[in-house]
C-alpha positions in Angstrom: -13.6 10.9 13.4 -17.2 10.5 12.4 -18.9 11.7 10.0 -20.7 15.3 11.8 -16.7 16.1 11.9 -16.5 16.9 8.4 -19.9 18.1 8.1 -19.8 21.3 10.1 -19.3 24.6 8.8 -15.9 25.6 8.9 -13.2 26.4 6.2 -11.4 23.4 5.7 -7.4 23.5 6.1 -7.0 23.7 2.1 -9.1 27.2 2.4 -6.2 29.0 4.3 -5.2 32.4 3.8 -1.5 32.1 3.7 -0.8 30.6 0.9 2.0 32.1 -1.9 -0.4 34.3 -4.5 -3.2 33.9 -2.2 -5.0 37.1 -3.8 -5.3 35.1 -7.0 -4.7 31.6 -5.9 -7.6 29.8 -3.6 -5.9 26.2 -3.7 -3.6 23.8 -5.1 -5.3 19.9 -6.0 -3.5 17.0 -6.9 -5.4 14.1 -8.2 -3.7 10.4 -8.9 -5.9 8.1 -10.6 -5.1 4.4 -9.6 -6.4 1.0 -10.2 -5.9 -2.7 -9.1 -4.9 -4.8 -11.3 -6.9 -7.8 -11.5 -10.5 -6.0 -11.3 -12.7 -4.5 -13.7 -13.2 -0.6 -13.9 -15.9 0.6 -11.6 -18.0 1.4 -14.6 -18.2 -2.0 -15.4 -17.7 -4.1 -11.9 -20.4 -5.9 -10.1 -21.4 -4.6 -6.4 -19.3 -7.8 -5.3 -16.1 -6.5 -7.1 -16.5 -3.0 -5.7 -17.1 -4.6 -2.0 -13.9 -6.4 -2.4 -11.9 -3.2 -4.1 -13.2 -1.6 -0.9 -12.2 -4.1 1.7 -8.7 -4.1 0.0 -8.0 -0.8 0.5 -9.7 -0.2 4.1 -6.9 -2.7 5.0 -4.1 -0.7 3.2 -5.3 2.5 5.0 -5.3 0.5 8.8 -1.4 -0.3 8.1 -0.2 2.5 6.7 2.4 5.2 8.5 1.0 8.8 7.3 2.8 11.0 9.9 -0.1 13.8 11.1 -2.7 12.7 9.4 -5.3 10.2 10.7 -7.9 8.9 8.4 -11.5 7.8 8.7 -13.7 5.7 6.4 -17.0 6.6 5.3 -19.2 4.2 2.8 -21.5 7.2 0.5 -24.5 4.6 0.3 -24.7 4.7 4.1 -25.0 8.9 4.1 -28.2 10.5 3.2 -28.1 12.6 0.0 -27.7 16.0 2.0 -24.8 14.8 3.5 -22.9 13.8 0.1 -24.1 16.9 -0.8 -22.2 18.8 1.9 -19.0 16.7 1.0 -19.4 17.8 -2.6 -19.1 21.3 -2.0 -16.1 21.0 0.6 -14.8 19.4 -2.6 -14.1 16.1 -1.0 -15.7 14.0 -2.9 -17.0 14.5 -6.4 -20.3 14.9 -8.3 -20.0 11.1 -9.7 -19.2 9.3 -6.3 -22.2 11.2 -4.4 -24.6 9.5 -7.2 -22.7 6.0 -7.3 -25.3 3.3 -6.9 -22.5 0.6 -6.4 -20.4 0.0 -3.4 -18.2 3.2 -2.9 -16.8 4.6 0.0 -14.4 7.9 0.8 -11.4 8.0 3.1 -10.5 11.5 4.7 -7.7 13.0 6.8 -8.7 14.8 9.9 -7.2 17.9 8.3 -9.2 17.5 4.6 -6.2 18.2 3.1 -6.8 14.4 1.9 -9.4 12.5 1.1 -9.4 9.1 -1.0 -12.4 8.3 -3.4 -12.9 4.4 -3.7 -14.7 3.6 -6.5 -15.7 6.1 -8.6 -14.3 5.8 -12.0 -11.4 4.6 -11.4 -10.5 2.1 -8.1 -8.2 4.9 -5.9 -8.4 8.9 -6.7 -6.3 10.3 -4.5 -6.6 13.9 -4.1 -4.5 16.3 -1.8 -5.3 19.8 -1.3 -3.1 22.6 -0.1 -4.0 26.9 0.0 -2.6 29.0 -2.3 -0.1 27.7 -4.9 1.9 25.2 -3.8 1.6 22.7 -7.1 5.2 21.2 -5.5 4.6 21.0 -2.5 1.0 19.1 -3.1 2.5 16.7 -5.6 4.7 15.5 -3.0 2.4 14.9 -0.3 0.4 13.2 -3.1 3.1 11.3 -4.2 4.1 9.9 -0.2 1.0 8.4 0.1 0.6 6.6 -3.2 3.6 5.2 -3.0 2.8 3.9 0.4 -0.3 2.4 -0.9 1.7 0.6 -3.9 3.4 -1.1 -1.2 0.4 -2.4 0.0 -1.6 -2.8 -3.2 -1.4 -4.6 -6.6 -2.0 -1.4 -8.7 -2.3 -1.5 -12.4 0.9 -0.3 -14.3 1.7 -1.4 -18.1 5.3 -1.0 -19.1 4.7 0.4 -22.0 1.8 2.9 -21.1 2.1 3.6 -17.8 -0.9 3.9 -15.0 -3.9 2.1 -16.5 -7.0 4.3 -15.7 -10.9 4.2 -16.8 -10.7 7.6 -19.0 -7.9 7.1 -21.5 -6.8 10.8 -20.6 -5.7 9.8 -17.3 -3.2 6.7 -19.0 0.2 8.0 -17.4 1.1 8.9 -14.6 -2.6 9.3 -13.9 -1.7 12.9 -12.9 -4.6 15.7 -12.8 -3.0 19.0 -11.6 -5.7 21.8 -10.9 -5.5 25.5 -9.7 -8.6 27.3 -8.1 -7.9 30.8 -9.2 -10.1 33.9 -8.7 -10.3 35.7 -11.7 -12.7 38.8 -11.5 -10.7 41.3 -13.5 -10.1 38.7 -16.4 -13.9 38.3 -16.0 -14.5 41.9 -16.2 -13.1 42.5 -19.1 -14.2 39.5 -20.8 -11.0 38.2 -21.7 -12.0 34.5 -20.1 -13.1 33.3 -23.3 -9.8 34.3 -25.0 -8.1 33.2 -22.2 -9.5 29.3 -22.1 -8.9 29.2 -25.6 -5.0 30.1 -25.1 -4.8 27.6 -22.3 -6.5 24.7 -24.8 -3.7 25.0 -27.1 -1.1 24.2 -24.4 -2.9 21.3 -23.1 -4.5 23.2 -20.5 -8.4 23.5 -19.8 -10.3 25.7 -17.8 -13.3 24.2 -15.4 -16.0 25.8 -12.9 -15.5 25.0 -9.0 -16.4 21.4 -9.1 -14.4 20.4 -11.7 -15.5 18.7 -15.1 -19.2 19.7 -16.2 -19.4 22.3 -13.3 -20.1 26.0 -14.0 -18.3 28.7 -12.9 -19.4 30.6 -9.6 -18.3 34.0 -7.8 -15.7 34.1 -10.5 -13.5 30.6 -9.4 -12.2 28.7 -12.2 -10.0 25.4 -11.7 -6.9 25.3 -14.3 -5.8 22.0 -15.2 -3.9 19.4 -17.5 -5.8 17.9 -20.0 -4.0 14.8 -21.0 -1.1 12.7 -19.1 0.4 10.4 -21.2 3.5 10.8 -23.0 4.3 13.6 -20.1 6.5 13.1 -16.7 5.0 14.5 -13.6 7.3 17.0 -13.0 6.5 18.2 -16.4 3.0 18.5 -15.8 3.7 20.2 -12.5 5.8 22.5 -14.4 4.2 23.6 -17.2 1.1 24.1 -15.1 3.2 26.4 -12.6 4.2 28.2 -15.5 0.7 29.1 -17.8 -0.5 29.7 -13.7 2.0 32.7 -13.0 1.3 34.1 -16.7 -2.7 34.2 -15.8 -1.8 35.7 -12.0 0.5 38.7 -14.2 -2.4 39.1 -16.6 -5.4 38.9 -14.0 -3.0 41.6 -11.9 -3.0 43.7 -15.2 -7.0 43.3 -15.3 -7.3 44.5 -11.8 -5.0 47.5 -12.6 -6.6 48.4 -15.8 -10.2 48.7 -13.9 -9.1 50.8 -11.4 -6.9 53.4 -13.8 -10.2 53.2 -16.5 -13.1 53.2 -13.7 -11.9 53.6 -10.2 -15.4 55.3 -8.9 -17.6 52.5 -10.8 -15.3 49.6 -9.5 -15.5 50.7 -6.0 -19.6 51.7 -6.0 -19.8 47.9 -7.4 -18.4 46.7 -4.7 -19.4 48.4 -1.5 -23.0 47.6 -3.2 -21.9 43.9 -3.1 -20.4 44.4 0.3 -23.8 45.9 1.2 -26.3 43.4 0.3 -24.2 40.6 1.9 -24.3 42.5 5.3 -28.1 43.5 4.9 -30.2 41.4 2.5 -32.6 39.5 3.5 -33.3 37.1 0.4 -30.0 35.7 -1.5 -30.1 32.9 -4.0 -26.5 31.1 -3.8 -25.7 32.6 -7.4 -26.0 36.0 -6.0 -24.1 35.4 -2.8 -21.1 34.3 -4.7 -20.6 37.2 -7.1 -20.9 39.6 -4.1 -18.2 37.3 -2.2 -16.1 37.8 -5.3 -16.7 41.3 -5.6 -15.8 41.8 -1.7 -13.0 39.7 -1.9 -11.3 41.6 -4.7 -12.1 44.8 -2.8 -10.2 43.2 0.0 -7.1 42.3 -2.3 -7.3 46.0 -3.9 -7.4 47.8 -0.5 -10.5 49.1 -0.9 -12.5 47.2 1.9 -10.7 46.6 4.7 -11.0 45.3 8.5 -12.8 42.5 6.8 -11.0 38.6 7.1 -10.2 36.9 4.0 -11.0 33.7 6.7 -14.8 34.6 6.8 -15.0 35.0 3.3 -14.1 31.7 2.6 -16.2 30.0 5.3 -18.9 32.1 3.5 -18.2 30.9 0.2 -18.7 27.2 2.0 -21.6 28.5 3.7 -23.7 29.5 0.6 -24.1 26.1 -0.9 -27.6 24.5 -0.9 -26.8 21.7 1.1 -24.6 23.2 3.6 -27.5 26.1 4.0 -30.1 22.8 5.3 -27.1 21.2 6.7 -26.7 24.3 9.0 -30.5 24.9 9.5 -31.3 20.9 10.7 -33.6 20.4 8.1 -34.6 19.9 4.5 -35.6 23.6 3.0 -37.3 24.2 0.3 -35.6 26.7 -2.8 -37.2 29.8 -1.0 -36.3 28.9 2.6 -32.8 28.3 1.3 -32.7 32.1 -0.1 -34.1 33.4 3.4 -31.8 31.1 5.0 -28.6 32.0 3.1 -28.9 35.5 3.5 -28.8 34.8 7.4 -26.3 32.8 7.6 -24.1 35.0 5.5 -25.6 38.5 7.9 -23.9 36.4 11.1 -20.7 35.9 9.9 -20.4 39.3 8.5 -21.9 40.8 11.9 -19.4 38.9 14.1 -21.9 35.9 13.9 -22.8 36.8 17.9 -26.3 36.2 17.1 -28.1 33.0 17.4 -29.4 31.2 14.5 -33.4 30.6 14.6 -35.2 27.8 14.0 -36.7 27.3 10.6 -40.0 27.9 11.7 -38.5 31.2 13.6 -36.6 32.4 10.9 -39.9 32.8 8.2 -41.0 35.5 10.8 -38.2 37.3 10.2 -38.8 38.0 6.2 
């Protein structure tokens, strides 16, 4: 595949609405940090070490076996800096690889529900995606492909400690299990800072929608393990499973609790949201996702209906700053992206049967 595949706008397979708890639960993440022995940490490497940490694993990838999913290679210093952007916000690559002035690369599966980072702070990050929770089942398809790859590869492994990783966290297994979760009734009744502080004392730690240093948007929050050594992975996978069904009970309880305490307010707050997506004309991406939160728990409470959880999601792609120039064909500046947004958001709402306009077409229409 090249790389216009994974640029266009469509919800990727990890965005699905059938997943167990979908009304809480956006997606699953499993992330294995791995290294070959033999080579510095990409912190530290030359560009010659990373080349060859590359070429190693482009070879492991032509040999391997992985059932339905086909992979393709893509080196980041080759894509322009909107493109990484784009592959930031589909959440298949992170913040740190787009900006990595050595040799990097990303591998992806046709389906996203895979995509390897080469490179980046440690030599392999495998990550596997899945919708809704499915912390098992992800692990698993994780776990298949890196133990392909150690068949293939000299990866680092101490007797004694485990996986050998840049960020002494990750010494282990490696392991970094996340949760998106939407959380708008916890959120509501401002019990998110009581509830990260619960989660820190179990090992836990609560992160915005692109992961560490991120801030949260539309309400999304990613719940994860802190620290993997000294824990198995099905331990991790376990007690994560467990904290996540305690914060889907108590998020339910929020949800409840606004309707019983404020039905009329609750409701006006979001048709008002549901509104101003359908009709604005101006939206700034911080905007668009608290009225995609807002519609999306209307959707999950009953109160909006005839509306597709599907769009919402393509929506919540849709929004971000580079997918908003990616879809217009050109570079836009803060304003034009507002304009632009708003538009794009108008059309999927509306059926999208409308053309877009140009970008010179579409300042007429302000």
């Amino acid at each position: 595949m090249n790389l216009e595949y994974f640029l266009k706008a469509e919800a990727p397979s990890w965005m699905g609405v059938d997943g167990e708890e979908n009304d809480i639960v956006i997606s699953t993440r499993i992330r294995l940090a791995r290294n070959l022995d033999g080579f510095r940490f990409p912190l530290i490497f030359t560009d010659e070490e990373a080349k060859t940490v590359d070429q190693m694993v482009t070879q492991a990838f032509s040999q391997l076996n992985n059932g339905n999913h086909h992979f393709s290679h893509f080196t980041i210093q080759e894509m322009p800096v909107l493109q990484r952007q784009v592959l930031v916000e589909k959440h298949l690559i992170s913040p740190m690889l787009a900006n990595r002035e050595k040799f990097a690369s990303v591998i992806i599966s046709k389906d996203e529900a895979i995509s390897v980072m080469v490179n980046e702070e440690d030599h392999l990050r495998i990550q596997c995606l899945s919708p809704g929770l499915q912390l098992i089942e992800t692990y698993e398809m994780a776990n298949k492909l890196d133990c392909q790859l150690e068949k293939l590869l000299p990866i680092a492994f101490n007797n004694q400690f485990g996986y050998l990783t840049s960020c002494p966290t990750n010494v282990g297994t490696g392991l970094r299990a996340s949760v998106m979760m939407h959380l708008p009734g916890l959120s509501m009744m401002k019990q998110m800072k009581v509830l990260t502080q619960m989660l820190a004392r179990f090992g836990m730690v609560v992160r915005g929608i692109y992961g560490e240093g991120s801030e949260n948007l539309g309400n999304m929050y990613q719940i994860s393990n802190q620290v993997t050594l000294g824990k198995a992975e099905d331990e991790i996978i376990d007690d994560l499973q467990t904290v996540v069904m305690q914060i889907i009970e108590q998020e339910r309880n929020a949800r409840q609790t606004l309707l019983k305490q404020s039905q009329v307010a609750l409701e006006d707050r979001i048709h008002r949201a549901f509104g101003t997506l359908k009709h604005a004309r101006i939206m700034t991406s911080e905007e668009a996702a608290t009225c995609l939160s807002n519609v999306r728990l209307g959707i999950d409470l009953g109160i909006i209906k005839n509306v597709s959880k599907h769009v919402l999601n393509e929506c919540t792609i849709l929004i971000q700053p580079g997918f908003v120039q990616q879809y217009a064909g050109t570079t836009l500046e803060p304003g034009e992206r507002d304009v632009f947004r708003a538009k794009l958001i108008r059309e999927k709402l509306n059926d999208g049967n409308s053309k877009l306009k140009e970008k010179g077409e579409e300042k007429h229409d302000v």
